[in-house]
Steps between C-alpha positions, in 0.01 A plus 500: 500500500230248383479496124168643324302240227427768302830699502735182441238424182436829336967466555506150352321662163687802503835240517374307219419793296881600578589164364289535226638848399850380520437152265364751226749796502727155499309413157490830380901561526529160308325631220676852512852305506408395175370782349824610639693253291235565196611887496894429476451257240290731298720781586235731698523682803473373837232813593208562287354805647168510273402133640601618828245765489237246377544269763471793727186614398349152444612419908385826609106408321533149667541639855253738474260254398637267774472760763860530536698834525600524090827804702631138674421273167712750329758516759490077482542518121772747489752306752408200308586642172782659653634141603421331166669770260809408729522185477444541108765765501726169651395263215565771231824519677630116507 
């Protein structure tokens, strides 16, 4: 199959995107690790439901305004969330 200019450039942007994406959620769980280790010291809960609810609505306004479905920015948000009150739940823990 010969390869298509077009096709293999439109996929090299969509693979640094991808790379891009995963340096910054890669940033983003560095700072949550220590807002992690900022909760237990200050004795607060690993979930914080009203922030949660925030962020929501704040992500779901972005990807409007970006064009982007805010049902799948939501989605995004929640299994992110989801993953970062665990691994607070683990630093509460040790």
């Amino acid at each position: 199959m010969q390869s298509d200019p077009e096709l293999e450039r439109l996929r090299g942007s969509i693979d640094n995107l991808d790379a891009a994406i995963i340096c910054l959620l890669a940033e983003r769980f560095k700072i949550t690790q220590q807002v992690g280790v900022l909760k237990r010291d200050r004795g607060l809960a690993a979930a914080d439901p009203e922030r949660e609810v925030q962020q929501i609505e704040r992500l779901r306004d972005l990807a409007q305004r970006a064009h982007l479905d805010p049902e799948f920015a939501e989605k995004w948000l929640t299994f992110v969330v989801a993953e970062v009150v665990r691994h607070h739940e683990a630093i509460a823990a040790d």
